[in-house]
Structure formats: C-alpha cells, structure tokens
C-alpha positions in Angstrom: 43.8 -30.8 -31.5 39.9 -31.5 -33.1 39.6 -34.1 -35.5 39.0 -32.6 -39.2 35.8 -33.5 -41.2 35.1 -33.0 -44.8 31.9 -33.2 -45.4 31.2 -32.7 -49.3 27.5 -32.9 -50.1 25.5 -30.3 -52.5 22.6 -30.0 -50.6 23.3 -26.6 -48.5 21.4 -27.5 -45.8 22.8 -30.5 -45.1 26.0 -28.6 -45.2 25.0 -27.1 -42.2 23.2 -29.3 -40.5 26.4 -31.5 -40.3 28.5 -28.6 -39.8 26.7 -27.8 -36.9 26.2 -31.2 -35.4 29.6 -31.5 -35.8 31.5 -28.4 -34.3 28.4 -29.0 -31.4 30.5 -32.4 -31.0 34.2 -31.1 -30.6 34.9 -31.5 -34.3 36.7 -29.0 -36.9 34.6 -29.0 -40.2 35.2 -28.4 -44.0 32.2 -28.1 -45.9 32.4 -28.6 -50.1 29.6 -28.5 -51.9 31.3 -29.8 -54.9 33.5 -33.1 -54.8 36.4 -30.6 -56.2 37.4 -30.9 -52.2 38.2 -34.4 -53.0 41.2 -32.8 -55.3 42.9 -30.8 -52.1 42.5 -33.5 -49.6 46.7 -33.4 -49.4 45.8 -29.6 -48.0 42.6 -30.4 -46.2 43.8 -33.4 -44.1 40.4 -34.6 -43.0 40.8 -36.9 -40.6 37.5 -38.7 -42.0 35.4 -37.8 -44.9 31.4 -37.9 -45.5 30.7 -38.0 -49.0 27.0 -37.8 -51.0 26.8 -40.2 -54.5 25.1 -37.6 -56.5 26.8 -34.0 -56.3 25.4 -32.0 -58.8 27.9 -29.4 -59.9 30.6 -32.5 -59.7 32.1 -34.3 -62.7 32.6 -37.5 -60.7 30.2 -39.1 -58.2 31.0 -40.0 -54.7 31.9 -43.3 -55.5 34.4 -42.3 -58.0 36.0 -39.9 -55.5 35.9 -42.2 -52.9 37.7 -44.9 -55.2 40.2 -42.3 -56.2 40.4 -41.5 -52.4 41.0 -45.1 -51.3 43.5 -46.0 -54.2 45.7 -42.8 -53.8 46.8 -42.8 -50.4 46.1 -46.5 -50.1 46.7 -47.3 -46.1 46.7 -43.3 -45.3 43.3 -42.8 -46.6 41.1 -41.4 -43.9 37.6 -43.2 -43.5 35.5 -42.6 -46.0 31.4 -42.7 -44.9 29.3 -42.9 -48.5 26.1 -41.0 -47.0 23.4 -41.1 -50.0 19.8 -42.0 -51.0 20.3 -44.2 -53.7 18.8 -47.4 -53.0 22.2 -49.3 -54.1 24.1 -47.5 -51.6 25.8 -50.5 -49.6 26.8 -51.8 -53.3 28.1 -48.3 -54.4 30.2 -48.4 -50.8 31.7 -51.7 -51.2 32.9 -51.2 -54.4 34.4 -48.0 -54.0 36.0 -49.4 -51.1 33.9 -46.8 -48.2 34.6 -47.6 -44.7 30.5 -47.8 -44.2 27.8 -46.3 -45.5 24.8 -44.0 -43.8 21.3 -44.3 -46.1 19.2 -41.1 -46.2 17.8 -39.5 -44.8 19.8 -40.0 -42.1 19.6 -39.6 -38.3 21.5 -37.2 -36.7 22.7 -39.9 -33.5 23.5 -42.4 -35.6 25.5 -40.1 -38.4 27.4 -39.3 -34.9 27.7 -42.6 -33.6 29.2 -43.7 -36.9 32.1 -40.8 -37.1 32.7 -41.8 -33.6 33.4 -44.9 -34.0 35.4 -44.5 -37.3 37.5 -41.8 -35.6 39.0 -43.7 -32.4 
C-alpha cells in the first residue's frame, strides 16, 4: 500500500508540481489548498504532511496547524515538513515542533530526499 501525502499549500502550481513528483515516486497524494485539511487529518491519514507558513484563504498559518498537529495526536502524529519562504523558517519549524523544514524555492531532489527519509 503507497504511503499517503498531504500536501496543503495555496499556490496551485505547486499543488501540482508536488502532486506529480510525488505519484511519479510511488506515492498516494492529497492536495488542500487551504489548511482546512489539517481539520480531517483523522480521515486523511497522511502518512507525512508538507505544509506552507502562509496559506492565504486559511485562518491559521502552518505553524499553528502544525502545532495543533503535533500536540493532538502527540506520538501518532505523522512527520510534519514546514516548506515555506519566510526567512525565519527553521525558527517557525522548531517551535511548532516540524520534523524539518525545506526553504523555498525548493528543489525538487532534495523535497524528495527529505519525504524519503522521513517516511522509512
């Protein structure tokens, strides 16, 4: 069975880049371009999660979803990758508790190398 990704970013072609990197790779993918994905993640059952800071049509950041993420299902929380711009990033990740962080733009090998790794 493929290993589930929910990728929630609200840049559309993003979205798709990933999603076709990706299902390219093996992987299932869930695209959200809203963090309201972050809410069904007991449905979803990513098995790791990529998450932008700033969603636009969100009412919480990523670092408040991946906070919420990390302190509800505590030890059962899938890997959380902040993947952002914003020039605080690895501050924003270690306070929200993210597994890493990928700074955009971002490189398509490494993005994979990094899901890889979290996903063994």
């Amino acid at each position: 069975m493929a290993k589930r990704i929910l990728v929630i970013d609200d840049d559309e072609d993003i979205l798709e880049i990933l999603n076709v990197v990706f299902q390219e790779e093996g992987y299932e993918v869930v695209l959200s371009n809203t963090g309201d994905a972050a809410e069904h993640i007991h449905v979803i059952h990513p098995d790791m999660i990529l998450l932008d800071v700033r969603i636009a049509a969100s009412a919480k950041n990523g670092a408040e979803i991946c906070a919420e993420i990390k302190s509800q299902y505590k030890e059962k929380a899938p890997p959380v990758i902040l993947v952002s711009g914003e020039s605080d990033l690895a501050i924003l990740a270690n306070e929200c508790g993210a597994d890493t962080f990928i700074p955009k733009p971002f490189d398509i090998i490494d993005i994979v190398m990094q899901v890889k790794s979290h996903l063994k």
